[in-house]
N, C-alpha and C positions, 0 to 999 in steps of 0.2 A: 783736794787733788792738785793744789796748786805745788806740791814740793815737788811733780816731774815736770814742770814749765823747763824746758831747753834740750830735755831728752827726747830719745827717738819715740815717739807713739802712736797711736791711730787718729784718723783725725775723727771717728767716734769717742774716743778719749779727749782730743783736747776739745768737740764741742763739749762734754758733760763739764770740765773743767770751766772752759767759757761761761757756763750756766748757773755751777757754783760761785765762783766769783758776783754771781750777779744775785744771789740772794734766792737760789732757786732750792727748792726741798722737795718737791713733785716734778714727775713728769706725766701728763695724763695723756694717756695714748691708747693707739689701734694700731699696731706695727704695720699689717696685710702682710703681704708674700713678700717685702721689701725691706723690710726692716729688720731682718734678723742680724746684723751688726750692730745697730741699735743697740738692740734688746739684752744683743749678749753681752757687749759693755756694761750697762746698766747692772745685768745682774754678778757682775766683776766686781764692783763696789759697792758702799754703803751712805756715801753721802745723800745721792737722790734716792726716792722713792719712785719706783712706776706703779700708775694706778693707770687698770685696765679697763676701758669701757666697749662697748659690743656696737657704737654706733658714733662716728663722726662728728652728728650735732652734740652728741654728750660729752663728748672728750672737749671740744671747743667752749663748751659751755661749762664744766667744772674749772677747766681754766678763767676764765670770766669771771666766777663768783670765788673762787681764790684770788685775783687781781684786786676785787673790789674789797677785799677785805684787808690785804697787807697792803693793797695802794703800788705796788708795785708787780713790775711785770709777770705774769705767769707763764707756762713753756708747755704748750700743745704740739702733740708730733702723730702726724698718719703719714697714708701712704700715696703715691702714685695719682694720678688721673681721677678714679674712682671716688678714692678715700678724700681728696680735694674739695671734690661736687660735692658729695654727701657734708664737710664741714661748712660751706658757703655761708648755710642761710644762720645759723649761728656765728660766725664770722661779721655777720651785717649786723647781728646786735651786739657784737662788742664795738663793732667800729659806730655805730650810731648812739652807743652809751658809753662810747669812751673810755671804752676798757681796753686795759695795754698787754693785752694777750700777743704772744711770739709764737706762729704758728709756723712749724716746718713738717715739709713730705720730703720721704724717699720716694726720690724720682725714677725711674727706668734705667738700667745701667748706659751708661756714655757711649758702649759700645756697640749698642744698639739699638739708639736712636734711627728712626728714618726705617727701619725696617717695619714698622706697620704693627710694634707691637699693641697688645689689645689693651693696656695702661697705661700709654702713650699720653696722647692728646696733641693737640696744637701746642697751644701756650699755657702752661699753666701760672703766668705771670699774667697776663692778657685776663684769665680766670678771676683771678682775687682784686687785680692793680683796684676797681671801684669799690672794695669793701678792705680796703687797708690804708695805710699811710704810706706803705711803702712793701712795696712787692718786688722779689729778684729772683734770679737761677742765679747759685754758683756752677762754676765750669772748672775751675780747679783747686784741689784739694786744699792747697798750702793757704787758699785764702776765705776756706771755710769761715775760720776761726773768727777774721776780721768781720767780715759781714754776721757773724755774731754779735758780736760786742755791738756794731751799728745796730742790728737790728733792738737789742736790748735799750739804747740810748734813744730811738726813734721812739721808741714805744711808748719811756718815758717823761717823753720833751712835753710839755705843753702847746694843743693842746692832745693828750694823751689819745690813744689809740694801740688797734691790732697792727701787726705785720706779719708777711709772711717771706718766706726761705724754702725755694726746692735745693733741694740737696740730688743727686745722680747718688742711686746705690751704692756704685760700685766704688763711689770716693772716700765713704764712709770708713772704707777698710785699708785703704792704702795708708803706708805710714810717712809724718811730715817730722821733720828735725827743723824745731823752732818752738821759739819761745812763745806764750798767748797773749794776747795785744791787755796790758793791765785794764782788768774792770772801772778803776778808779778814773781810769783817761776817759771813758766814756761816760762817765755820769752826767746829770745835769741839773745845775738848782731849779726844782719846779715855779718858785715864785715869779710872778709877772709883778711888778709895781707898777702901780696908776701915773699919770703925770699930775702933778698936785695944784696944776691950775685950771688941769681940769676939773676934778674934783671938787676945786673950793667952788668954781662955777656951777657942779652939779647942787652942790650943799644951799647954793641963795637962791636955784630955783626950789630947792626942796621944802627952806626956810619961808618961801612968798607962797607956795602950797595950801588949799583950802582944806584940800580931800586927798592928800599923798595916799600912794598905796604900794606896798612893796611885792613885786612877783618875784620871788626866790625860784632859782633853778636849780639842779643836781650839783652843778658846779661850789656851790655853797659847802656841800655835803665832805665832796673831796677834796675840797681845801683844809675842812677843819675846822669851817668858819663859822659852825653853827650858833658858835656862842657868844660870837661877837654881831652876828644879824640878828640874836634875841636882844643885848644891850641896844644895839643900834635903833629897831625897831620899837624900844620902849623911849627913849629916848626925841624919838622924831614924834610918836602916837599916831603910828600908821599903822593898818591892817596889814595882814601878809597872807599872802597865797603860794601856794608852787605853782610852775610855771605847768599849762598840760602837758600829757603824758610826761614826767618825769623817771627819771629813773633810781634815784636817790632823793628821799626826802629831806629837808633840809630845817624845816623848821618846826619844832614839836606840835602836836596836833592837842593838846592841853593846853598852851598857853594862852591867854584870854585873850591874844592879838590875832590869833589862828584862825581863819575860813578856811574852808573847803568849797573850789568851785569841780563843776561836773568835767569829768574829763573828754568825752562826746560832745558836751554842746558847751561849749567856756562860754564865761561873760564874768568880766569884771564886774558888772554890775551888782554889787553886795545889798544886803538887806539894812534898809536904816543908812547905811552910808552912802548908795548909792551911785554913780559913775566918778570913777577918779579924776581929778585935773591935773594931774602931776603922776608917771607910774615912773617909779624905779625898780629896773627890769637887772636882777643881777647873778650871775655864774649862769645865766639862761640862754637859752635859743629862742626868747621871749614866744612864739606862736609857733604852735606845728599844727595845722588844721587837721582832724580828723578825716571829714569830708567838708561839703560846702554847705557855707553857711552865708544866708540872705544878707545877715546884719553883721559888717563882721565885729571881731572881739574889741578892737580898740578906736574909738571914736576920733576922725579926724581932728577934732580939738584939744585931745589928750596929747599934752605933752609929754617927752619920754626922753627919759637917760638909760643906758644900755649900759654896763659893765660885764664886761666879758672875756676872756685869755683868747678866743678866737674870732681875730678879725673880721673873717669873712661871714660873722652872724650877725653882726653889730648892722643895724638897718635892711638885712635881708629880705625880710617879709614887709616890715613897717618901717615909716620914715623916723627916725631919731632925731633930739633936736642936741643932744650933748654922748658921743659915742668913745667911751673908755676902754682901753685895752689892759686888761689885767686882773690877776685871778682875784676870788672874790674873799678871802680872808685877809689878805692886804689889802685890798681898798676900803673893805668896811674897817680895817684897824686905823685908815686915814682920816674914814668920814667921823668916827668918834672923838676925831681931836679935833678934823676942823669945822664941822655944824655948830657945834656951841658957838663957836669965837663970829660964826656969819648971822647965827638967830636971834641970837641976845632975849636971853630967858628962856622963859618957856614957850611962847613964842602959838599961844594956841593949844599947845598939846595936852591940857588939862580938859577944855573943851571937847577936843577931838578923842580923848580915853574913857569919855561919858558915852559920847557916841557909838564907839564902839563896843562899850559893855551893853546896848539897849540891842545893838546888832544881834551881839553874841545871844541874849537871850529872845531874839525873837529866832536866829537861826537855830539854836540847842528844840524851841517849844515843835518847831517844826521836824526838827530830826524826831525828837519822839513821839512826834506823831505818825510818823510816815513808820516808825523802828516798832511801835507797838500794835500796828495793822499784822492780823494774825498772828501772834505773839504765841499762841499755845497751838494753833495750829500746824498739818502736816499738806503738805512737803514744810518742812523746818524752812522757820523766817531765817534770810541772811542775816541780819542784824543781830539777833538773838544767838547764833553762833560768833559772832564777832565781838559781841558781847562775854561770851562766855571766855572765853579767847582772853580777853583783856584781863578778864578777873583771876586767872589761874596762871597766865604764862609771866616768868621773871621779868622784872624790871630791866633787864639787861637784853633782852630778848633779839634777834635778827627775824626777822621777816621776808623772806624770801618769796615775791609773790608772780605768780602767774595764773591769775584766777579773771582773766578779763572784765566779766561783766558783772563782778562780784566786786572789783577793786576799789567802785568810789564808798559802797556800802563799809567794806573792811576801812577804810581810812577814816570813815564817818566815826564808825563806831569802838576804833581802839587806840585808844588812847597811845599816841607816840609819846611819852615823853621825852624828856633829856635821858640817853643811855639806851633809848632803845632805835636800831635802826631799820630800814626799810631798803630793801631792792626790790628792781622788778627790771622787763625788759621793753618797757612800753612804748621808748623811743623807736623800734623796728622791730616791736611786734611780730619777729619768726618764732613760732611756736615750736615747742618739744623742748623750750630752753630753761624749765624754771628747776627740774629735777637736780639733772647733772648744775646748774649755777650753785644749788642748797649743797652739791654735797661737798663741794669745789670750798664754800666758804665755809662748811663745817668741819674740813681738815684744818686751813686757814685757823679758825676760831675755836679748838675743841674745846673750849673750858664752859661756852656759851650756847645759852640754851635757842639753836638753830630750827625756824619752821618754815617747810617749802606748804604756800599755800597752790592748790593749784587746780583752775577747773578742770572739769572732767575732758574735753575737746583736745587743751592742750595738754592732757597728760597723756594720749594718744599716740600724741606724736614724740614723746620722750620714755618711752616704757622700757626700754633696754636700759634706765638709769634704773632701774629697782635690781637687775643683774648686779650690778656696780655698788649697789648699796649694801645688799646680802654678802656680797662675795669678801666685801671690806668691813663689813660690821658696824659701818658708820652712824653711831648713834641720831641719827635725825627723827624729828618728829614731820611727818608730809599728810596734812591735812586735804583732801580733796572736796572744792565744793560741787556738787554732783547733782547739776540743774537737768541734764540730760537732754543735753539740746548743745548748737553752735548758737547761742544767745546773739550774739554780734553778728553772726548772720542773721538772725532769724528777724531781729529789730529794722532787720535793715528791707524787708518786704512791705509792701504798700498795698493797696487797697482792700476792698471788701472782707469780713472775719473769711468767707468761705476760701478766698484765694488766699491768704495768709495761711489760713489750717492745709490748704493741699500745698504749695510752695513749700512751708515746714517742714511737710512730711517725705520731700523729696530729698531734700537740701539741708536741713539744720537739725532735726529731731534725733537723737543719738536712743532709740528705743528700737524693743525686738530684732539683736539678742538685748536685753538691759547689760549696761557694764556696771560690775559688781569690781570693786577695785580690790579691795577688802578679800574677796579670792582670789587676783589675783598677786597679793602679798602674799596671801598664804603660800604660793607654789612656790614662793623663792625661799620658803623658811621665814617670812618678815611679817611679824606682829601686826596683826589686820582686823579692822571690827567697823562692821557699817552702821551708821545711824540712822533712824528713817523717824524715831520718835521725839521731839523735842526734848523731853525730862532724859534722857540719855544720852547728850551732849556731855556734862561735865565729866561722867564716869568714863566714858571713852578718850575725852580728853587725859584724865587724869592715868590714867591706865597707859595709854599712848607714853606718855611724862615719867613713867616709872621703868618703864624696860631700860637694858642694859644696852639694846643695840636699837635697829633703827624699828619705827613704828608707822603705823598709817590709818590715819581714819577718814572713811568715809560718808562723808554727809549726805542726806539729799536733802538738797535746798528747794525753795519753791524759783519758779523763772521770772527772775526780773525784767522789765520792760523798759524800754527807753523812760516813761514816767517815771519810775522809781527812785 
């Protein structure tokens, strides 16, 4: 669209141009009563696509899991006041997971503001300003364009995030004679480089280390840098964990340096290796407390080095004793040149990869024990479908997950390798987000075999994304685990079985009507089939695997308990 840059146009025209230029292929939207300039530009050309969704949080949220997949910004558009509210609380899980979603509304026309219309509002800048990087109204037309291009550059920058842009309806159609502010002037190199004394500083506490341990964060994931903190960590012969609630996995769950600690109740404290004296905390927000915890996760005497592209995390929660600014596939590309030249040899790590293979095997003897309680039993074991899972889905596989109380069992039990990756929304937890993210990253991704996992609680609140799925044909596969309960609430009840069982039944128990999801695929035309028998996992699965368009099955699992 860029060949009418200097002619007369609308300024609905040179945003869509503004958007091309920046690498944009979708627009995922809800017009409302506002947008019909919008919309009718759009359907004028051919370079974007609009993908319709029937809800707010979905529109926001396939934006999102389109971001996380090209790593660059995606373009969300609603409408007004209304349409605003309703995007919010997916809004808070890109901006809490650091996705560079460009969110704009058509706002009320200019010319009638102040008259009390009923899509008004106060401020819809005031609305969003705490779940964006940067939130604005334009006021006049000719400078749309610009505050595009920022907002695209913003979203960008490290560290990455949402923004938003009210746009006044009635600006959308007024036409501006001017050129578009070139994309290229607003880009920005994502990489943060470490400073390299500090670095080498980090490397001789790393090197005088008993019990190093490394907390890999999401940040890891979206640098790229998976494969330089698998060298790295083989290298030092330090365990490695994600940091809780992540949102991006970062280091394969197969590798024998790999734990899994609980996302609910963390503790570094590993099996056989037990509490760190040295943690290297890196692309992480090192702690995000679930609720409160007696003891907490890192023991005053653990030392800690922090690497991280956002300043204002580095020592946030806990005191750092060496605090690096910068993303994390460059500095781990620094620390593999300078730990050798500081450690001199092997420096222990021979010792320390014994240890951890004694870990590895007493923590594997206990997964399988905990994984083969009930194993042929109904309601179906989690495990046993996570398992199934692992054995039949491609090695290339995306994982799109919002299954809460199901999340630490699925990580337990499937094998991430190299090639396969993992999302979720864990870091802000608004629910109804994991649909619309699968279908977002399976436009992003068609050639790869894309699965929204997702409980039954949070697919409640995201059901207008199966409209959005039918209507596009989106070949996805969306597994529901379907414990029939708000699990995460329900854990979260205290005393006596008797007060437990009625509290349940007020508050968490998702029974009579039963939700049958598996029907309601079917209404939309979408491949649907429930599981309730163990031995009828694979064929559902495999069934699901074999349609041309999107499919859905549903489980029912048995309810996991905070023990589990």
């Amino acid at each position: 669209m860029a060949e009418n840059s200097g002619k007369q146009k609308t300024v609905a025209q040179a945003y869509l141009e503004v958007a091309v230029d920046h690498g944009v292929d979708y627009v995922f939207g809800l017009p409302g009563t506002s947008g019909q300039e919008f919309i009718g530009t759009i359907a004028d050309q051919e370079k974007v696509r609009f993908v319709l969704a029937l809800h707010e949080t979905c529109v926001v949220s396939m934006a999102d899991g389109h971001a996380r997949v090209t790593g660059r910004p995606s373009l969300a558009q609603v409408s007004t006041l209304p349409g605003s509210v309703n995007a919010v609380g997916a809004l808070y899980d890109a901006y809490r997971d650091r996705s560079p979603v460009v969110l704009t509304s058509t706002h009320v026309d200019t010319r009638i503001v102040g008259r009390d219309s009923h899509t008004e509002g106060k401020d819809l800048v005031e609305l969003t300003k705490q779940f964006t990087k940067w939130s604005a109204e334009v006021h006049r037309s000719d400078r749309i364009p610009e505050f595009l291009n920022r907002a695209f550059k913003v979203a960008a920058t490290p560290p990455t995030g949402p923004v938003y842009l009210s746009l006044p309806s009635n600006l959308l159609g007024e036409n501006i004679d001017q050129q578009n502010p070139a994309a290229e002037r607003s880009r920005v190199t994502p990489r943060i480089a470490a400073d390299p004394e500090a670095l080498e500083e980090a490397a001789k506490m790393l090197a005088k280390a008993k019990r190093p341990l490394i907390v890999a964060g999401s940040g890891i994931a979206k640098s790229g840098g998976t494969g330089e903190l698998i060298k790295f960590a083989e290298v030092l012969g330090a365990p490695v964990v994600m940091e809780p609630r992540y949102s991006f996995l970062s280091f394969p769950t197969d590798h024998p340096q790999s734990f899994q600690i609980a996302e609910r109740n963390p503790s570094f404290n590993l099996p056989v290796w037990g509490d760190p004296d040295v943690i290297l905390a890196i692309g992480c927000r090192l702690i995000r407390e679930y609720r409160y915890l007696p003891e907490p996760v890192m023991k005053p005497e653990t030392r800690c080095i922090h690497i991280e592209e956002d300043p204002w995390e580095i020592g946030k929660v806990f005191p750092v004793d060496i605090g690096i600014i910068a993303d994390g596939k460059s500095a781990l590309r620094c620390l593999l040149e300078v730990y050798p030249k500081v450690a001199g040899g092997t420096n222990g790590r021979d010792e320390r990869l014994e240890t951890i293979r004694k870990a590895q095997e007493q923590a594997k003897a206990d997964l399988e024990a905990r994984g083969n309680q009930g194993w042929d039993g109904t309601p179906i074991n989690t495990a046993r479908l996570a398992r199934t899972m692992d054995r039949l889905l491609e090695k290339d596989t995306l994982i799109v997950n919002e299954s809460p109380t199901s999340k630490d069992i699925l990580i337990a039990n499937f094998n991430f390798s190299s090639g396969r990756d993992y999302f979720s929304n864990s870091s802000g937890g608004y629910l109804g987000w994991g649909l619309g993210a699968a279908i977002g990253a399976k436009l992003a991704a068609p050639k790869r075999r894309v699965v929204a996992c997702l409980g039954d609680g949070s697919s409640m609140f995201g059901l207008q994304g199966l409209w959005t799925l039918a209507k596009y044909r989106v070949p996805l596969v969306v597994i529901v685990f379907n414990n029939r309960a708000y699990m995460a609430v329900k854990n979260q009840f205290r005393g006596s079985e008797e007060r437990i069982r009625l509290a349940a039944e007020m508050g968490a128990e998702l029974v009579g009507p039963e939700l049958n999801f598996a029907r309601l695929a079917d209404t939309f035309g979408i491949f649907g089939q429930r599981v309730e028998q163990p031995d009828a996992i694979e064929s559902a699965i495999k069934r699901a695997m074999e349609q041309n368009g999107p499919a859905l099955v549903d489980v029912v699992i048995g309810q996991n308990t905070r023990k589990d």
